[in-house]
N, CA, C and O atoms as a GROMACS GRO file, in nm:
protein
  624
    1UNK      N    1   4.424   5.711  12.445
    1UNK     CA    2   4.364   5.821  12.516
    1UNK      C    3   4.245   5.872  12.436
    1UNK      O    4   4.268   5.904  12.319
    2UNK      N    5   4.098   5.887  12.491
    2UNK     CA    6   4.030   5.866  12.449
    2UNK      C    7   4.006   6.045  12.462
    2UNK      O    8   4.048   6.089  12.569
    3UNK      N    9   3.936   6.170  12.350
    3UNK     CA   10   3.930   6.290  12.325
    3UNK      C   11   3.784   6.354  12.292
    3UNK      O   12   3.729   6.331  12.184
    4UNK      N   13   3.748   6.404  12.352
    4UNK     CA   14   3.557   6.443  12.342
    4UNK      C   15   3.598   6.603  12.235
    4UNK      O   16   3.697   6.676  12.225
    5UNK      N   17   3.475   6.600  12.177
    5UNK     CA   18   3.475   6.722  12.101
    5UNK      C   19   3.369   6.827  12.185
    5UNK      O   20   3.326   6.783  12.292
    6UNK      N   21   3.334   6.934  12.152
    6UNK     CA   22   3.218   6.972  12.227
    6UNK      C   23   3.094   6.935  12.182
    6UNK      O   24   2.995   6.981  12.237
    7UNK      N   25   3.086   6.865  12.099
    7UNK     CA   26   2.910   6.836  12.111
    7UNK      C   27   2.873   6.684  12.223
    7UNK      O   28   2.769   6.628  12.256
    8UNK      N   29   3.057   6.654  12.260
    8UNK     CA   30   3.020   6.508  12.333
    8UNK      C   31   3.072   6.386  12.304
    8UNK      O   32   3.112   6.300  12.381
    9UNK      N   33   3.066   6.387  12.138
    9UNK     CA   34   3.125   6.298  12.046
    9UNK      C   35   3.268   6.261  12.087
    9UNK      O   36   3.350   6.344  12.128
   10UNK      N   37   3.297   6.108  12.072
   10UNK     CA   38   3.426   6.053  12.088
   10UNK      C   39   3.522   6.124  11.954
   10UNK      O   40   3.469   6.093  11.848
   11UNK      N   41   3.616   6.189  11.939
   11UNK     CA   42   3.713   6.205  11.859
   11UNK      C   43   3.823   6.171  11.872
   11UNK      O   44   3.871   6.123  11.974
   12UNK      N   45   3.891   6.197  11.747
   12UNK     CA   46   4.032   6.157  11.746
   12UNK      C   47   4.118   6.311  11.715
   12UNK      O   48   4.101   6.374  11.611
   13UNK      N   49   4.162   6.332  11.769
   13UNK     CA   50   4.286   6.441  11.825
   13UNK      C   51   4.435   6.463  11.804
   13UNK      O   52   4.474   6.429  11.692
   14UNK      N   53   4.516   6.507  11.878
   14UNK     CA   54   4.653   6.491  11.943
   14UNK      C   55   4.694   6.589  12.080
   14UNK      O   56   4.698   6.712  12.091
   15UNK      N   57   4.709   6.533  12.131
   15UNK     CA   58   4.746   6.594  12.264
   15UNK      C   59   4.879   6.694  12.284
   15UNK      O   60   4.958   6.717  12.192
   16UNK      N   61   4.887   6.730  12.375
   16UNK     CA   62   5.002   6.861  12.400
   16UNK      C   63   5.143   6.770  12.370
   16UNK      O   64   5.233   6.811  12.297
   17UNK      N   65   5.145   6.644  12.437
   17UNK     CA   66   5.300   6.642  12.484
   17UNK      C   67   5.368   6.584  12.341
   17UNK      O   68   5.488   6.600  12.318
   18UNK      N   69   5.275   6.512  12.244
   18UNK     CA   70   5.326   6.492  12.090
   18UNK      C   71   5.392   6.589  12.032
   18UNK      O   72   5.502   6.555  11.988
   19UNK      N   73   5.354   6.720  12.014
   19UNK     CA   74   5.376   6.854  11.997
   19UNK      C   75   5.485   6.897  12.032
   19UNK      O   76   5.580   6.917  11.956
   20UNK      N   77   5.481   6.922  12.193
   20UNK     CA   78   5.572   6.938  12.285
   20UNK      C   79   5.764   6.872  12.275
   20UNK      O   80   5.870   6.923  12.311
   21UNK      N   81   5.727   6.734  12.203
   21UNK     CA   82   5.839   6.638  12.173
   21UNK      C   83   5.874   6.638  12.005
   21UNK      O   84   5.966   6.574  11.956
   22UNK      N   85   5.789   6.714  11.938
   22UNK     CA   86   5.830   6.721  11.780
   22UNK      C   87   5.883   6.902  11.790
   22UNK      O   88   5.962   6.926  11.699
   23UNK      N   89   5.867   6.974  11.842
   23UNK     CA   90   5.934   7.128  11.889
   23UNK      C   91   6.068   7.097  11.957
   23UNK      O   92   6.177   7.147  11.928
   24UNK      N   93   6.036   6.989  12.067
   24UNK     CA   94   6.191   6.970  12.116
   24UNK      C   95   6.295   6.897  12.007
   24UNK      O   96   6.414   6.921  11.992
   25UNK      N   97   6.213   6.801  11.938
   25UNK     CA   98   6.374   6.736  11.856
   25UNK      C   99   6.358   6.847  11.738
   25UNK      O  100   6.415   6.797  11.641
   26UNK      N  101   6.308   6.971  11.703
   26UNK     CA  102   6.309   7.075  11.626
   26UNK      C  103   6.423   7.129  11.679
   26UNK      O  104   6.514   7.106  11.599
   27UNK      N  105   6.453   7.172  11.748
   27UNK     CA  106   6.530   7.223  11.831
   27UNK      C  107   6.665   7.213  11.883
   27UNK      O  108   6.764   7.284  11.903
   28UNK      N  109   6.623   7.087  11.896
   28UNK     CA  110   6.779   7.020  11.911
   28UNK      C  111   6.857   7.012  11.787
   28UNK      O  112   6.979   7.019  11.766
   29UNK      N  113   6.746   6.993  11.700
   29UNK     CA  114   6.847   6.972  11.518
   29UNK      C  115   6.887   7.088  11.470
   29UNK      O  116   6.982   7.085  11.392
   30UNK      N  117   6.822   7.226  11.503
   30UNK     CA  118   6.853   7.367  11.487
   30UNK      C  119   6.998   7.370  11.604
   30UNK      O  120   7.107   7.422  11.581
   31UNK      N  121   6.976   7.333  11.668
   31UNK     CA  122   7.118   7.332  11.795
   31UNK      C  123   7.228   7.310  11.743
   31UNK      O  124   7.330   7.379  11.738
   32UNK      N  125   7.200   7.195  11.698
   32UNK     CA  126   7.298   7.073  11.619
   32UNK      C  127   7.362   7.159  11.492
   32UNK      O  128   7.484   7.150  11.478
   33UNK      N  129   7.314   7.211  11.432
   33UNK     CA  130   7.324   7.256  11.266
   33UNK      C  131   7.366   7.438  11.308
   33UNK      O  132   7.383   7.514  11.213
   34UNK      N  133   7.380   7.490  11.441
   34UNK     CA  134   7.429   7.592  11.444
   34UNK      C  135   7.579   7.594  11.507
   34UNK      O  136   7.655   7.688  11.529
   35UNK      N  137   7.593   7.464  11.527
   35UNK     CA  138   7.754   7.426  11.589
   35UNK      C  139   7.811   7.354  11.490
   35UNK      O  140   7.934   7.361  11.480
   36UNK      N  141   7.747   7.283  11.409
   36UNK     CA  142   7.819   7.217  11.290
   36UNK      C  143   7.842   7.305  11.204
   36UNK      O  144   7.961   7.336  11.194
   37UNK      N  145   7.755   7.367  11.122
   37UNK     CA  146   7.782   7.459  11.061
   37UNK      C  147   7.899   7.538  11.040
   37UNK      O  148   7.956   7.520  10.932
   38UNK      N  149   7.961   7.647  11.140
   38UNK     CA  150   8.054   7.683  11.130
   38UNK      C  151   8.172   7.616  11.090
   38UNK      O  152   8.254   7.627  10.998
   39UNK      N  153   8.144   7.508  11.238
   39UNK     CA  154   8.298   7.411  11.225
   39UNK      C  155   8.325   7.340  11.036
   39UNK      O  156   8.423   7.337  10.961
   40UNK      N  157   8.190   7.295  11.024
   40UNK     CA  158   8.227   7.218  10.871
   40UNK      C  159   8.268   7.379  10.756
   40UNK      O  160   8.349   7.350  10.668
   41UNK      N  161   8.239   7.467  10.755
   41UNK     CA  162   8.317   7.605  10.697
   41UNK      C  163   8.456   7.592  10.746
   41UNK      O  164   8.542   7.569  10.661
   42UNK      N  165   8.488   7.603  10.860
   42UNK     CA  166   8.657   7.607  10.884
   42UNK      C  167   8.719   7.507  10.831
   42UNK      O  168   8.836   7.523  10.799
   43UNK      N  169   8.659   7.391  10.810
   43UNK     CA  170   8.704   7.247  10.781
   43UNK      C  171   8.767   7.257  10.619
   43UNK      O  172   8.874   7.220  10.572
   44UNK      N  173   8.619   7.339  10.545
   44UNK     CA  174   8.635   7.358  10.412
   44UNK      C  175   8.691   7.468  10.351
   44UNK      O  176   8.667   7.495  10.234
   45UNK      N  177   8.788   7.556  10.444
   45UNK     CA  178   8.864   7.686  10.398
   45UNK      C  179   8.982   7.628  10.427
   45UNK      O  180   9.079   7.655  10.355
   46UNK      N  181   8.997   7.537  10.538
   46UNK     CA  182   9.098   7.488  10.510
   46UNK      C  183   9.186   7.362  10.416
   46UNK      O  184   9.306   7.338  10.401
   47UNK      N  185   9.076   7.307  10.373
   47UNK     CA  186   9.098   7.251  10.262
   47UNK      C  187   9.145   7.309  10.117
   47UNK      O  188   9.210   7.268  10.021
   48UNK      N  189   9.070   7.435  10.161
   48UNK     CA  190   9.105   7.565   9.973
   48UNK      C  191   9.231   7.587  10.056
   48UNK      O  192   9.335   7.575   9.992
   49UNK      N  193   9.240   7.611  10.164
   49UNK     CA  194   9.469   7.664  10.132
   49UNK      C  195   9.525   7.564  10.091
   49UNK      O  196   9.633   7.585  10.035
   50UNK      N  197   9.473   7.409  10.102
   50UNK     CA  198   9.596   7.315  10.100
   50UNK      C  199   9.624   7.335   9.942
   50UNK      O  200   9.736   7.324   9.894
   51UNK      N  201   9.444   7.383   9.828
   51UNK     CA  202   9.485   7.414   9.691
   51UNK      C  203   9.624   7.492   9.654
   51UNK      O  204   9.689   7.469   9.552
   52UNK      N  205   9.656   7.577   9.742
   52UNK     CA  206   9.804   7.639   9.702
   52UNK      C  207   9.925   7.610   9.748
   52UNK      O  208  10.017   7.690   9.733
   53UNK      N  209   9.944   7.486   9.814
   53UNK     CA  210  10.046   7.423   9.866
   53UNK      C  211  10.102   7.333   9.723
   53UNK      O  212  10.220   7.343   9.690
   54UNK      N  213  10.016   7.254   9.652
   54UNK     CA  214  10.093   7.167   9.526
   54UNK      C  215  10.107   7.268   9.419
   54UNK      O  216  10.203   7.255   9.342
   55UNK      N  217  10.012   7.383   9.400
   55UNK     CA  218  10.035   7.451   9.282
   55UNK      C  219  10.174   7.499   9.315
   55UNK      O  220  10.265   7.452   9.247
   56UNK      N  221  10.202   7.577   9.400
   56UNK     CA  222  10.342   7.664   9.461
   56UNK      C  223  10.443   7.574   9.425
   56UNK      O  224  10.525   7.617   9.344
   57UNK      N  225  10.460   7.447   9.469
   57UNK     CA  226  10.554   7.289   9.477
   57UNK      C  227  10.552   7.298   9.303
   57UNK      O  228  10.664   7.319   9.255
   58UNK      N  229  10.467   7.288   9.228
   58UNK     CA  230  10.444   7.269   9.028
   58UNK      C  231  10.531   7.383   8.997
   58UNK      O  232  10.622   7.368   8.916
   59UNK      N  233  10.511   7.507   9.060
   59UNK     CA  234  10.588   7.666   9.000
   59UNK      C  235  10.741   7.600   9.023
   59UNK      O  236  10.822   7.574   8.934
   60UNK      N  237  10.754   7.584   9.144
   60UNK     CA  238  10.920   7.554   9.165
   60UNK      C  239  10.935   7.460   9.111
   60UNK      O  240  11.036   7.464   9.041
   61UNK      N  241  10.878   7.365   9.105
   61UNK     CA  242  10.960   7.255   8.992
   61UNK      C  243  10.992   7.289   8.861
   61UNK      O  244  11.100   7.271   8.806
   62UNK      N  245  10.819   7.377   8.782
   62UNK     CA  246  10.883   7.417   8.656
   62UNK      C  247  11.036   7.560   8.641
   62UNK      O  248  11.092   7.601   8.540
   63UNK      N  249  11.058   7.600   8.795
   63UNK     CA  250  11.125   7.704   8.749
   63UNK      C  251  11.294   7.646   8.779
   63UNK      O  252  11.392   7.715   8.750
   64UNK      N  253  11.304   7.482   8.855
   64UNK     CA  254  11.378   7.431   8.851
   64UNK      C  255  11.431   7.378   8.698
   64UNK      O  256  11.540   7.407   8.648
   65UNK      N  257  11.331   7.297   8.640
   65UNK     CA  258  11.356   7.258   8.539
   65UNK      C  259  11.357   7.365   8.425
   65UNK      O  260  11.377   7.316   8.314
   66UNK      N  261  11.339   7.493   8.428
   66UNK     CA  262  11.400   7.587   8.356
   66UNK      C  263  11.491   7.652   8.381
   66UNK      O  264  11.549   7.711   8.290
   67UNK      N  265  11.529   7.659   8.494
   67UNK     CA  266  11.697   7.646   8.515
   67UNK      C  267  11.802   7.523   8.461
   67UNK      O  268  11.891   7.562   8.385
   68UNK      N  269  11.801   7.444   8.479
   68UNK     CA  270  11.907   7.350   8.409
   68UNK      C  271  11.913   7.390   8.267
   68UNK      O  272  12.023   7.392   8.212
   69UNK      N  273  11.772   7.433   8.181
   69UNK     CA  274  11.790   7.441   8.036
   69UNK      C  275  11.885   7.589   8.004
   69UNK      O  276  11.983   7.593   7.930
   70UNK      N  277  11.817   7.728   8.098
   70UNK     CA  278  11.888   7.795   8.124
   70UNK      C  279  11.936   7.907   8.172
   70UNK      O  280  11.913   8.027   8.161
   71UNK      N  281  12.040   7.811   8.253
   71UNK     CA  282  12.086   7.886   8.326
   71UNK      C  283  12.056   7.994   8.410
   71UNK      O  284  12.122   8.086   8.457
   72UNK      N  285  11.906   7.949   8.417
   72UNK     CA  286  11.860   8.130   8.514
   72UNK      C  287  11.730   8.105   8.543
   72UNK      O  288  11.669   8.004   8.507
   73UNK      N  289  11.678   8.210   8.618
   73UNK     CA  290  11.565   8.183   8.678
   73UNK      C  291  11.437   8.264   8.560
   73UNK      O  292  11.461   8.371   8.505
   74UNK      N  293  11.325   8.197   8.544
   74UNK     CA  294  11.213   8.290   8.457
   74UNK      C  295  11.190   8.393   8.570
   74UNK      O  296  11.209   8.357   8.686
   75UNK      N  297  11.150   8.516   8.543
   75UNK     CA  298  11.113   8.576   8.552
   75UNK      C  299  11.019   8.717   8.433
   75UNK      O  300  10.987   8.700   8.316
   76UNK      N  301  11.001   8.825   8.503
   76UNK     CA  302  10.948   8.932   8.406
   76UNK      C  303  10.783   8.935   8.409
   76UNK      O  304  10.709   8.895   8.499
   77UNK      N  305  10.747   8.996   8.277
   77UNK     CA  306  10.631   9.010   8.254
   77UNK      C  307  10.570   8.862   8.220
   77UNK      O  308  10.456   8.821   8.239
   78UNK      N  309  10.671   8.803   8.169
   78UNK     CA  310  10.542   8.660   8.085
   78UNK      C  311  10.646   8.528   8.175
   78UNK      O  312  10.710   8.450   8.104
   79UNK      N  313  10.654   8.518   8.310
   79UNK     CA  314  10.719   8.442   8.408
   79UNK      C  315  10.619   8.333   8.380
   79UNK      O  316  10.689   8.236   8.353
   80UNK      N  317  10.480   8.293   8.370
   80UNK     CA  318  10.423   8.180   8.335
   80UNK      C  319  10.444   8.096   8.198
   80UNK      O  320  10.462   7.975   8.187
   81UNK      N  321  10.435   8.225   8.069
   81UNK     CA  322  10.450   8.164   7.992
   81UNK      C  323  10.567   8.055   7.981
   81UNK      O  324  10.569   7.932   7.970
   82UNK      N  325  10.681   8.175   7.991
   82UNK     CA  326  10.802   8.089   8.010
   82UNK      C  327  10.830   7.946   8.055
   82UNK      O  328  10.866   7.847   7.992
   83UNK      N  329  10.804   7.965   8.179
   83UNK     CA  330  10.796   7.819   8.243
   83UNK      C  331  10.654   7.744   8.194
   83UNK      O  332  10.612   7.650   8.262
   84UNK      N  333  10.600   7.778   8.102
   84UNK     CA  334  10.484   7.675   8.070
   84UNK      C  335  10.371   7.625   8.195
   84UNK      O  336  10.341   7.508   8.223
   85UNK      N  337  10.336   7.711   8.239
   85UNK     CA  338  10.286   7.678   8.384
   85UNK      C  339  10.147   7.730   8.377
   85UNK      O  340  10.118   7.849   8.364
   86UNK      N  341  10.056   7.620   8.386
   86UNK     CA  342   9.903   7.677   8.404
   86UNK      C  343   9.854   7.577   8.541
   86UNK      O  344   9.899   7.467   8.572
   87UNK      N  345   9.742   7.660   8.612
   87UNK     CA  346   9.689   7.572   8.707
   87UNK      C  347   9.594   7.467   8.647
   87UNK      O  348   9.524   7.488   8.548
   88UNK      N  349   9.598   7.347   8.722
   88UNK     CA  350   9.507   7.253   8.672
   88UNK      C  351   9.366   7.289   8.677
   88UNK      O  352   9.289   7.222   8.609
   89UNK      N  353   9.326   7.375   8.741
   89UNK     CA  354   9.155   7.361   8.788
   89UNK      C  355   9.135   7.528   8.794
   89UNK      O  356   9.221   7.615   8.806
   90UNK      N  357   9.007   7.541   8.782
   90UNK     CA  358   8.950   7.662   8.870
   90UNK      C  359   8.990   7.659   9.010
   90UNK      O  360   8.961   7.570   9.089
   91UNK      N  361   9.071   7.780   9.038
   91UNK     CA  362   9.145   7.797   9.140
   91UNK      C  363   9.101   7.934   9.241
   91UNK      O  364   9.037   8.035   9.212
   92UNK      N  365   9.155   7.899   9.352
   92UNK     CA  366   9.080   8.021   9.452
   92UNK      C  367   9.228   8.108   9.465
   92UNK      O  368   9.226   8.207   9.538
   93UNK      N  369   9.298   8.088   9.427
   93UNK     CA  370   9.445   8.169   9.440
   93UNK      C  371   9.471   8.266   9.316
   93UNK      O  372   9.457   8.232   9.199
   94UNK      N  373   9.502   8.364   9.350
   94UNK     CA  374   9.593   8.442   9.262
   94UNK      C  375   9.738   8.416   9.259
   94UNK      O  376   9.801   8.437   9.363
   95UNK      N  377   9.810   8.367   9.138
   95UNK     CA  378   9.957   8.351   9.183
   95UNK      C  379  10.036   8.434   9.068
   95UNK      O  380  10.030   8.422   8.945
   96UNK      N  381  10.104   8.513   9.141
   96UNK     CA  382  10.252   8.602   9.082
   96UNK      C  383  10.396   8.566   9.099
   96UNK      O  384  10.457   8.571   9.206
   97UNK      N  385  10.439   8.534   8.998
   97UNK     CA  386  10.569   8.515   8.944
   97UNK      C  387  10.688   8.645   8.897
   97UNK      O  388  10.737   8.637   8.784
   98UNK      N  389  10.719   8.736   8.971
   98UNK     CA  390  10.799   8.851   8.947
   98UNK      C  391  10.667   8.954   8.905
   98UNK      O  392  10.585   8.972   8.994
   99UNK      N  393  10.643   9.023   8.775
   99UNK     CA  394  10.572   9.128   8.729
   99UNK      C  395  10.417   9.049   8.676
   99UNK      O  396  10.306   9.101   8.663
  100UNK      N  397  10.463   8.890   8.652
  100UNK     CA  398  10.342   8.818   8.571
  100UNK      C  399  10.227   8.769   8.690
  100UNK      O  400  10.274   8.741   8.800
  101UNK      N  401  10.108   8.759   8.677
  101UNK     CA  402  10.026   8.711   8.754
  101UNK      C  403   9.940   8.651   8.661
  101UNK      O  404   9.924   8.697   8.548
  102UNK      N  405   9.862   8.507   8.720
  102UNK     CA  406   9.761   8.441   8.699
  102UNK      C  407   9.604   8.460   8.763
  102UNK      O  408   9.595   8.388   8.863
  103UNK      N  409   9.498   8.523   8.740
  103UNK     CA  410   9.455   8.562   8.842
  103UNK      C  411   9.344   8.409   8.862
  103UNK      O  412   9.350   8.306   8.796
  104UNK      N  413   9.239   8.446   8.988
  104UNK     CA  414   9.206   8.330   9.062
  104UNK      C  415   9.057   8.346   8.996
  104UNK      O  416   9.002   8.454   8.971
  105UNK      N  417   9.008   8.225   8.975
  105UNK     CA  418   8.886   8.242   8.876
  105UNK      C  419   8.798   8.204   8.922
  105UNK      O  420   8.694   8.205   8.856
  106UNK      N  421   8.798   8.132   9.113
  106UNK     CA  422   8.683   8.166   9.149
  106UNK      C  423   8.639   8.248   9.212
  106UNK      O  424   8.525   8.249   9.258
  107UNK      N  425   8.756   8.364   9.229
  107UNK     CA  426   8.722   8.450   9.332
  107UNK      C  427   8.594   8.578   9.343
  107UNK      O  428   8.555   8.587   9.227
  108UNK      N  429   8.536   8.650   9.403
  108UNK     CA  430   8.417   8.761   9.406
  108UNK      C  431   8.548   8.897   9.337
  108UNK      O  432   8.558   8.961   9.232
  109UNK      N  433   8.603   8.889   9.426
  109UNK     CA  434   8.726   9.043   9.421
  109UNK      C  435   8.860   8.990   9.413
  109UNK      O  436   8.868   8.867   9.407
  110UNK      N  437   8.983   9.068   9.410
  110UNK     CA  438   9.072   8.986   9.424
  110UNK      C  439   9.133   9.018   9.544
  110UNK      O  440   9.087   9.126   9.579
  111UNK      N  441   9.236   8.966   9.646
  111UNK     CA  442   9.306   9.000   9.742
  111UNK      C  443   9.404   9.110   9.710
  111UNK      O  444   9.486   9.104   9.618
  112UNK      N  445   9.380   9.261   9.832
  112UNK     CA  446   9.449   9.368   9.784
  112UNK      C  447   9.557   9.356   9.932
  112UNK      O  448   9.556   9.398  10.048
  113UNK      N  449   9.646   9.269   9.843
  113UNK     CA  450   9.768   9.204   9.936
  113UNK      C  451   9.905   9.267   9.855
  113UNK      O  452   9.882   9.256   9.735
  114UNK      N  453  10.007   9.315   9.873
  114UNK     CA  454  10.091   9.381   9.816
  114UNK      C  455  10.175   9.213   9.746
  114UNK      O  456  10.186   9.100   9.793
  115UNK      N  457  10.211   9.265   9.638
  115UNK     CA  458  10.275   9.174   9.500
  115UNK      C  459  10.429   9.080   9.625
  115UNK      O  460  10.522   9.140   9.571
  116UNK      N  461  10.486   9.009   9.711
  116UNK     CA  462  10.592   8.946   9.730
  116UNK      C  463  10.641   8.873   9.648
  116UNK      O  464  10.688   8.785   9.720
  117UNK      N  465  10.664   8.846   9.546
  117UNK     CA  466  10.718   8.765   9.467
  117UNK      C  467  10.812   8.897   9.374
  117UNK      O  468  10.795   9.016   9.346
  118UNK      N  469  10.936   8.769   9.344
  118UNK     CA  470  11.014   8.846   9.315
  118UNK      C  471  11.076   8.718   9.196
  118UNK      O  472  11.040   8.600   9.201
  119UNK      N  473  11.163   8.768   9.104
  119UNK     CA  474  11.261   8.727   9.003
  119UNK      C  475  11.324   8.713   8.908
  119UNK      O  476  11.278   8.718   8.794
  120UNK      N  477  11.455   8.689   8.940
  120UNK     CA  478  11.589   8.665   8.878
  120UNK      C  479  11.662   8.605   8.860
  120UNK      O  480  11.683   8.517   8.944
  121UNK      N  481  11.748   8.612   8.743
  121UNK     CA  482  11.846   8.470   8.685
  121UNK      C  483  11.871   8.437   8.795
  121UNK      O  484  11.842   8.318   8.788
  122UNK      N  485  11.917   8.459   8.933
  122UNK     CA  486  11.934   8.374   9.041
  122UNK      C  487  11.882   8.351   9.112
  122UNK      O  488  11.947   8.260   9.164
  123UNK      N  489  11.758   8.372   9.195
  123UNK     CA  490  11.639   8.360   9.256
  123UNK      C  491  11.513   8.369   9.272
  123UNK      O  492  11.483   8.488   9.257
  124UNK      N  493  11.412   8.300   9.297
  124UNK     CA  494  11.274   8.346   9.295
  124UNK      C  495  11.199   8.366   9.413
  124UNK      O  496  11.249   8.338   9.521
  125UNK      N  497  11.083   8.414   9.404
  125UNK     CA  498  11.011   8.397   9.520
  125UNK      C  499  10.836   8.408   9.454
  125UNK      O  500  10.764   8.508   9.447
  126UNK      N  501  10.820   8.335   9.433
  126UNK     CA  502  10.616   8.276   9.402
  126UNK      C  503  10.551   8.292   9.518
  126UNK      O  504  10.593   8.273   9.632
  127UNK      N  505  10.442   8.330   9.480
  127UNK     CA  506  10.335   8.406   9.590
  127UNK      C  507  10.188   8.354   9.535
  127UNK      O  508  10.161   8.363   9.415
  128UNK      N  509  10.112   8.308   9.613
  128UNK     CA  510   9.988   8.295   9.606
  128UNK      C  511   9.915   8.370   9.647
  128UNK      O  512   9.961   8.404   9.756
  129UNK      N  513   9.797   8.437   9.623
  129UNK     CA  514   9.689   8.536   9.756
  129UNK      C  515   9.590   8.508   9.700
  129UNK      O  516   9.581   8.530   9.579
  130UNK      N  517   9.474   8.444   9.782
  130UNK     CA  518   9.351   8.420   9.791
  130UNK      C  519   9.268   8.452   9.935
  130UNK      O  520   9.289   8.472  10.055
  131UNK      N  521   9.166   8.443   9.839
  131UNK     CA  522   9.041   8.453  10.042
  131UNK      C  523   8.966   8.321   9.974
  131UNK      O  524   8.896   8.304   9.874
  132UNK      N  525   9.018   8.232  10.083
  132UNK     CA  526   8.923   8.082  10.079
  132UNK      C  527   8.814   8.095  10.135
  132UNK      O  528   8.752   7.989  10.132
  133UNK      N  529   8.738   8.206  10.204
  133UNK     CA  530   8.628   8.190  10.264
  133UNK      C  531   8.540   8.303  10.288
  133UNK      O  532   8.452   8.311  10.374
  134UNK      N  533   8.573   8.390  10.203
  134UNK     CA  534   8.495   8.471  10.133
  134UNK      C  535   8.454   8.627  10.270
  134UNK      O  536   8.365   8.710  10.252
  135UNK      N  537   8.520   8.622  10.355
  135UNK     CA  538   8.590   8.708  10.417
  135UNK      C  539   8.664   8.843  10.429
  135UNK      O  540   8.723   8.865  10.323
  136UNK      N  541   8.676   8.902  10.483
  136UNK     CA  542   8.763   9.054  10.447
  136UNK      C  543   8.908   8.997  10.452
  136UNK      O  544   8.991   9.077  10.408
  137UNK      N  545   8.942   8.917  10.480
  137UNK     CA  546   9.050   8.841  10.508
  137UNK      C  547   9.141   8.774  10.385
  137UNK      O  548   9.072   8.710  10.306
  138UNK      N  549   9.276   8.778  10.357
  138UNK     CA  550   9.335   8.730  10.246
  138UNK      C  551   9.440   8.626  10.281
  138UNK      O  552   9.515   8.671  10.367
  139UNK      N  553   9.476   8.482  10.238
  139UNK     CA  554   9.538   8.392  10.292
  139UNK      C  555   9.685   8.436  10.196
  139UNK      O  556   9.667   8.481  10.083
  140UNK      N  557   9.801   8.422  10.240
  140UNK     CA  558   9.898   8.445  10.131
  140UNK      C  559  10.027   8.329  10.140
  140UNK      O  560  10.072   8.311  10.253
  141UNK      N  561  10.076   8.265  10.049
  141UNK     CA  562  10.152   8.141  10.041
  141UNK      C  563  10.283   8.235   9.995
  141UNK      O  564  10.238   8.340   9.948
  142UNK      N  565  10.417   8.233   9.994
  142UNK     CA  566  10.503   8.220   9.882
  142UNK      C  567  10.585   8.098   9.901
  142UNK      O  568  10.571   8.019   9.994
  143UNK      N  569  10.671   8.090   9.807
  143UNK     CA  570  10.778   7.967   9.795
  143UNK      C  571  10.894   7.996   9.731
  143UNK      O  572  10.888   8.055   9.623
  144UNK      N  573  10.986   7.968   9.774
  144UNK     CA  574  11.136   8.033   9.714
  144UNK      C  575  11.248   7.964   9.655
  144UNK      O  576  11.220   7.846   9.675
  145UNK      N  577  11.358   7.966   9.594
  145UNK     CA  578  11.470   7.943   9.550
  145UNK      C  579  11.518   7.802   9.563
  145UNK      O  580  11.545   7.712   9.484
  146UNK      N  581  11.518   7.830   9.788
  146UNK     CA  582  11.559   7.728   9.844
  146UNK      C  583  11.428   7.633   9.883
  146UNK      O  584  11.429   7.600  10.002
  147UNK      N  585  11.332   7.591   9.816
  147UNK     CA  586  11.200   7.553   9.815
  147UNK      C  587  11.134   7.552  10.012
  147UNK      O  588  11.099   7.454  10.077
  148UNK      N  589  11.138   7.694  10.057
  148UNK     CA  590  11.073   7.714  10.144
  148UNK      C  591  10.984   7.794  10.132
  148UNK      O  592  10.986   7.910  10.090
  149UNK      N  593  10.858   7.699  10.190
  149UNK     CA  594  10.710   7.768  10.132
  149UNK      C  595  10.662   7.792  10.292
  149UNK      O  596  10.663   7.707  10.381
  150UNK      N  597  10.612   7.963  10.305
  150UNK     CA  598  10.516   8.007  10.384
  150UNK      C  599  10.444   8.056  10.386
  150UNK      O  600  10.427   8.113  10.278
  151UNK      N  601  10.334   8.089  10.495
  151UNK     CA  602  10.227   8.079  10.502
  151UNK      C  603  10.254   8.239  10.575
  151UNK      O  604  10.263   8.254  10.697
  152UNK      N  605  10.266   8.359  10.470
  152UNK     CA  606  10.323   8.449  10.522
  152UNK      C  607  10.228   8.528  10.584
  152UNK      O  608  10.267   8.621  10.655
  153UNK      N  609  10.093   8.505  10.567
  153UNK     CA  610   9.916   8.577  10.584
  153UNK      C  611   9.830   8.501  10.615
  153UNK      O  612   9.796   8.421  10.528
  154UNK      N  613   9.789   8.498  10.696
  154UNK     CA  614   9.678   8.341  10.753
  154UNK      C  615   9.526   8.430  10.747
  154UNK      O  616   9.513   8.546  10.785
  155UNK      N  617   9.428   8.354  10.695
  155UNK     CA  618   9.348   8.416  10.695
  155UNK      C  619   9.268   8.372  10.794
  155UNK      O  620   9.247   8.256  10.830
  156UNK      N  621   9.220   8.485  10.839
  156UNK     CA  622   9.158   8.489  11.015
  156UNK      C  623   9.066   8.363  11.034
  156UNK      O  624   9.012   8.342  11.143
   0.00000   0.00000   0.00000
């Protein structure tokens, strides 16, 4: 397509509909990236709860295997030490063991979720509380005695 300037002269240009078709696939990729977006966030908050599903499963095992030695469940102020229990990683959870807590080291604030965990020479109950997604919202795990773990706080 051949383009005149005003003095007459043959030039070289670009026409409307080039334009027209680099605004539209603009557009569509802004489309695209405002529906993905979210969804890949839900995808990746839910990946940070599954973080407190094996830690919770590690607490009860170590508080199993400190029962057989003895005879009772850790609890108190130093319920981690006791059971020798640290998380593997920088973690998005806060977890409490009776009076003891670990707090969550990647978190902004911490979750102002009331303490559920409880224990004694005969039972426990471990509690996780985190916000995986940075939210007014707090996710909360515990796990118990009879190794039933729930999901007692879902975060919105």
């Amino acid at each position: 397509m051949e383009n005149w300037n005003e003095g007459g002269k043959k030039g070289s240009g670009c026409s409307f509909l080039p334009w027209m078709i680099v605004v539209f696939l603009l557009f569509i990729i802004l489309l695209l990236a405002a529906i993905a977006i979210p969804d890949f966030m839900k995808f990746q908050s839910k990946g940070n709860c599954i973080m407190a599903k094996p830690n919770l499963r590690s607490i009860f095992e170590a508080q199993e295997k400190y029962f057989e030695e003895h005879h009772g469940y850790a609890g108190g102020k130093n319920c981690f030490e006791e059971l020798k229990w640290k998380p593997d990683c920088k973690q998005l959870y806060t977890y409490y063991c009776g009076e003891d807590k670990i707090l969550c080291t990647r978190c902004k604030e911490e979750c102002l979720t009331p303490n559920l965990s409880a224990a004694s020479a005969r039972g426990f109950t471990i509690m996780a509380s985190g916000n995986v997604d940075n939210d007014p919202g707090c996710d909360v795990w515990t796990i118990n005695d009879a190794k039933v773990m729930k999901n007692v706080i879902v975060d919105p």
